[in-house]
N, C-alpha and C positions, 0 to 999 in steps of 0.2 A: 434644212438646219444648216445653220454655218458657223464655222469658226471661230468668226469673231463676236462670241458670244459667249456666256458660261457654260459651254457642255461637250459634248466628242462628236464630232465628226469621220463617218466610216469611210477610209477612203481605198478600197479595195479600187473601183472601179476608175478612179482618176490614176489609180499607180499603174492596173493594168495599161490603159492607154498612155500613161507617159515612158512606161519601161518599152513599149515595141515600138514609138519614134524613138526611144534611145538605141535599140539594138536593131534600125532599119527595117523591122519585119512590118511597119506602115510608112505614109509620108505624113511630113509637116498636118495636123490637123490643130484646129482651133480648139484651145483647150481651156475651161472655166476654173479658172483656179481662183476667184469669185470667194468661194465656199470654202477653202484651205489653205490662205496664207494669213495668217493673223495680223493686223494691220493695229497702228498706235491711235485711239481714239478718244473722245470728249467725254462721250457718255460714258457713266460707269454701270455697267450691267455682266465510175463506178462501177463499174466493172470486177467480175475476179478474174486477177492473172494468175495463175497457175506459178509464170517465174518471175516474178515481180520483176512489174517493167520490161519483162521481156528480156532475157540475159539469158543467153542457151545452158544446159548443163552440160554437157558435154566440152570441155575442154583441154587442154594442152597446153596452150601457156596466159595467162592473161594480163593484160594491159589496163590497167584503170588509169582511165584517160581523166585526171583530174588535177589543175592548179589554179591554186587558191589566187580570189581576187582581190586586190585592194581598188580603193572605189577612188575617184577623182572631185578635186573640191573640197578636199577637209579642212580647206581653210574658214569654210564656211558653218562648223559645228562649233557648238558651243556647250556648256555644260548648266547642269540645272540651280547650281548656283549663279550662272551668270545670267540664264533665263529660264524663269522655272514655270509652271503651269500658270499663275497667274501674275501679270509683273504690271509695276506703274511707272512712267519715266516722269522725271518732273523736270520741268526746262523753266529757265529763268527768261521775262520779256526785257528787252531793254528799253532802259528809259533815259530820256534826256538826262544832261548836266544842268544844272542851275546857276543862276547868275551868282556871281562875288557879292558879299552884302560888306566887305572887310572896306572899300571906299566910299560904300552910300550910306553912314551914321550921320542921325539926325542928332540932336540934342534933345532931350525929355523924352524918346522914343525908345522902342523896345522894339529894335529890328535892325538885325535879323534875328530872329528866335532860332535857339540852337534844339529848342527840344520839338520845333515841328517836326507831324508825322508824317511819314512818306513812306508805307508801306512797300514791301518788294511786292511786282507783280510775278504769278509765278503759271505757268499753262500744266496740265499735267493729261498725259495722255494712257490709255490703258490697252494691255493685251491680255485677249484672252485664247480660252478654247485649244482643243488639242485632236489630231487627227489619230487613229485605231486602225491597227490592219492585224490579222492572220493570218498563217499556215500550217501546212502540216503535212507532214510524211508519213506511210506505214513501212513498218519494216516486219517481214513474217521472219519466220526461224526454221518452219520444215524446206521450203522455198530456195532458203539463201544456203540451207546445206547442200542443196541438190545442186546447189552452182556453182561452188567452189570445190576443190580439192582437200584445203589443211585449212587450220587455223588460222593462219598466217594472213590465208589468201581472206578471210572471215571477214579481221580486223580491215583489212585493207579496203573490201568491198561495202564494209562500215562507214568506214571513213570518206571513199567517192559521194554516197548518200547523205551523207551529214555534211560532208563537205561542199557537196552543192549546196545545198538546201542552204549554208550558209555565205557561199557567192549570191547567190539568189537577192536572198537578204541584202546586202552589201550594194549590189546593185539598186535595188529598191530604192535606197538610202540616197545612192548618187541619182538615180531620178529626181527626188524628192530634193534634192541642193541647184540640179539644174532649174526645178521648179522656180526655186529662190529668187536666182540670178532672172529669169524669165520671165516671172511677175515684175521685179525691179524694172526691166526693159521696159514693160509695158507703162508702167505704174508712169516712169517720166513720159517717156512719150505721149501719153493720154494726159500729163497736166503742160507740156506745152511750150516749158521754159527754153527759152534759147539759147538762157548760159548753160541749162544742162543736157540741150541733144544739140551735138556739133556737127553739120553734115560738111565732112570735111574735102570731101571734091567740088563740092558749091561752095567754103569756103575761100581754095584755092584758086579759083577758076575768077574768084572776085578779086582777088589779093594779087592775082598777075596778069588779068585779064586773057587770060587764053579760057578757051571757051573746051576745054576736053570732057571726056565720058567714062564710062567704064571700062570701055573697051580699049579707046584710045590713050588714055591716063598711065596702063601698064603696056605700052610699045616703050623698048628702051629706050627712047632720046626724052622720054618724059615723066619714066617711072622712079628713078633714082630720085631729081628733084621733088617729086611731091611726096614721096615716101620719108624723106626726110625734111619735109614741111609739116607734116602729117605726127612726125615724131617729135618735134619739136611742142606742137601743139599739147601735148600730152606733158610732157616736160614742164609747159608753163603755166598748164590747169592744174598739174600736182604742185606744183610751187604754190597757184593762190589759193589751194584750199587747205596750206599751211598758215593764213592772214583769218581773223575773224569776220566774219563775212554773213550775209541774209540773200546772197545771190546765187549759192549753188544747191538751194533745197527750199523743200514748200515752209511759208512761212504761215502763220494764223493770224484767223484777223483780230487776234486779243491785239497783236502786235507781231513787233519784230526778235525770231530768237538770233542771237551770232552763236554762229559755228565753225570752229575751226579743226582743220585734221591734221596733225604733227605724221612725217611721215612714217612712222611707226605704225602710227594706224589706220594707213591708207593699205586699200587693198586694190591691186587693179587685174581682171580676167582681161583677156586680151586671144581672140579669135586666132588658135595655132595657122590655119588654112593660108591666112595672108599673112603670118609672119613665116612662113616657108619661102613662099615669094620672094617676100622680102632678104631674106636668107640668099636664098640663088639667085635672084638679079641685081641685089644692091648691096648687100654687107659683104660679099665676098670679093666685091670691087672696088667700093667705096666709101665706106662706112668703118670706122672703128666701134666696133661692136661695147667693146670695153667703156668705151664713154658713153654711146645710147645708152648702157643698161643704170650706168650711175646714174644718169638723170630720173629713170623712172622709179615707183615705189620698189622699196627691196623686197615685198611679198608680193610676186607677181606671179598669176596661173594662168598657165594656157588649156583655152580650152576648146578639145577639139568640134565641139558642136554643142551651141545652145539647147536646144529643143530636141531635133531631130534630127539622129545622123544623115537622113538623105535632105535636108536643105541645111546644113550645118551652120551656117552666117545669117541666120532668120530667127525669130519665135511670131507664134501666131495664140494671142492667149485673150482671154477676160480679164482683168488684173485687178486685184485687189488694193485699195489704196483711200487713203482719206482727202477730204477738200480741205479748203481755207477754214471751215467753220468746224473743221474733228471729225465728220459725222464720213463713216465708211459711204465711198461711192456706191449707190444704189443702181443696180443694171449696167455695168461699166463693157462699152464699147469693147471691139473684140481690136486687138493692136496688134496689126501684120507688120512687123517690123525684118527690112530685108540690109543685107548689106553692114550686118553689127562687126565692127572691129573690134573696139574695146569697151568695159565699161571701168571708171575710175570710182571709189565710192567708199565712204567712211568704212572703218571695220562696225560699228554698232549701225549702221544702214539694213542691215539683213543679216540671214543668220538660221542655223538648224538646230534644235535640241532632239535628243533623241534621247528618252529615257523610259522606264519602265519594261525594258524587254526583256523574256524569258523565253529561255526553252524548257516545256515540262513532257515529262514523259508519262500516260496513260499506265494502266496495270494493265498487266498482260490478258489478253482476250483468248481463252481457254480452248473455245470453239474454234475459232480460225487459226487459232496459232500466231496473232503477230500483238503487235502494238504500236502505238504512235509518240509520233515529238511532233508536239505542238510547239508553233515560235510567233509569240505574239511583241509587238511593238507598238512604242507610242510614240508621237513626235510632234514636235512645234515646227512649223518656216514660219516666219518672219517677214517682214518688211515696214521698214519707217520714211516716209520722205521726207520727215522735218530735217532727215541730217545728210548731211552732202553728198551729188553723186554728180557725175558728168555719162555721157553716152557718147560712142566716138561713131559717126557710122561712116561707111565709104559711099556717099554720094552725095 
């Protein structure tokens, strides 16, 4: 079952594998996300613990080791007004101008006709489908007396359990956004455009004829100048995708749509790893940081790893994405993309809705003595490539 269709998709098993390449407990693995990022289309269609978890009773003073997370990428949520379960976008084709008829009047003729029809042409693309997950915690009550001392300590050891349970979640969330940004990677790199994956050390290497690597590129007598070739290049891709343009996103073969990104709604992620680099070998020498940052979008996020924290500048994914003709790519190649710096890319390009979540809490179970909180969610990702995006990588 998938996504891009009218019904839910369970996605326990794609979170589990995307949350431990987030939190390094796996490496980089290929991930199908195929089946759960909704894509803009043509067609419309057990054990008993005795101390719960294990938390001694006996003690003296306790520590609950618990702060709250905020999750990274919330530039990337969206609310269910602006994308809700089922959405349509409609885009205008562009169509030539027509000749002047104001100097070619004949005498006894009737032309130019002011009431010829000329229809707008108009593409409209559809998202559907929503991905579902669960949890759940027990909490007992004879258990959690035996573990704490007062009340005090109660609330408090309340609060570490609910309080993960809802880092947990949070985390989930931010998997679920790296997804986003991941599929995106993929989605261009698999159609191929040139104006939208820059490989900017074969670039440079064209542009000044030095023949460098990756290795050799960041020795000092070389890395200041392409880092700031490198920056520049970014600067002048966000400038053109401020012009109307059919050159920086898939277009349909009904036609050609323009699209333009005012920088307000340019969003650009940009790989923290080598802007540290760039930090200690170049800005702190030679570089006016203050003017770099005014050239690029003013919503810019760094982030610390795509996919997976142990190859952080990589994703290796299935990518969900449409062709020229609307129709979702069917069995979409796996996109090992190594070396991501940035991506530059409209705010309506991609995107997370996360709506319908609860926490409900069970009636108490008589027998055992505990009960549960359930936390259930539901969520949209996104991705469109009819609307603008650039790929920056470093080679």
């Amino acid at each position: 079952m998938s996504v891009n269709a009218m019904s839910f998709e369970q996605s326990a098993t794609i979170l589990t594998s995307l949350a431990q390449q987030a939190t390094g407990e796996t490496n980089l693995t290929v991930t199908d996300l195929s089946s759960y990022i909704s894509v803009g289309q043509k067609a419309l269609k057990t054990g008993y613990d005795p101390l719960n978890i294990g938390i001694s009773q006996m003690v003296s003073k306790t520590i609950f080791a618990h702060r709250p997370y905020t999750g990274a990428l919330s530039s990337l949520d969206r609310d269910a007004v602006e994308w809700g379960a089922i959405t349509r976008k409609v885009n205008a084709i562009k169509q030539p101008v027509l000749d002047s008829g104001v100097y070619g009047l004949t005498d006894g003729a009737h032309n130019p006709d002011m009431f010829d029809v000329r229809k707008p042409k108009l593409y409209q693309t559809n998202f559907y489908g929503f991905d579902v997950w669960s949890d759940c915690v027990s909490v007992t009550r004879q258990q959690l007396k035996n573990a704490v001392q007062n009340p005090s300590d109660m609330g408090r050891l309340l609060d570490l359990i609910l309080g993960t349970k809802a880092d947990e979640m949070e985390l989930a969330r931010t998997a679920f956004r790296r997804a986003t940004i991941s599929n995106m990677i993929g989605a261009i790199n698999a159609l191929n455009n040139s104006a939208q994956v820059r490989h900017l050390l074969t670039e440079y290497n064209g542009a000044t004829g030095q023949n460098l690597d990756g290795e050799t590129v960041k020795q000092a007598e070389n890395y200041p100048n392409f880092i700031r070739w490198a920056y520049s290049q970014i600067a002048k891709a966000s400038d053109m995708l401020t012009e109307p343009n059919s050159k920086y996103h898939l277009n349909p073969t009904e036609g050609i749509i323009l699209r333009h990104t005012s920088k307000e709604n340019q969003r650009l992620y940009i790989y923290s790893g080598a802007l540290h680099e760039v930090d200690a070998q170049v800005l702190a020498v030679t570089f006016n940081a203050d003017k770099v940052s005014s050239k690029l979008p003013s919503i810019t996020e760094r982030v610390n790893f795509f996919q997976s924290m142990n190859t952080p500048d990589a994703i290796n994914v299935n990518p969900a994405y449409i062709g020229a003709d609307g129709a979702v790519v069917a069995s979409p190649t796996a996109q090992n993309v190594t070396n991501i710096f940035a991506l530059l890319v409209d705010r309506d390009a991609m995107g997370v809705n996360f709506y319908d979540s609860s926490v409900d809490v069970s009636p108490y179970e008589a027998a055992g003595k505990y009960y549960n909180y359930w936390y259930h969610d539901s969520h949209r990702y996104y991705n469109d490539v009819t609307e603008n995006a650039v790929l920056f990588l470093l080679d």
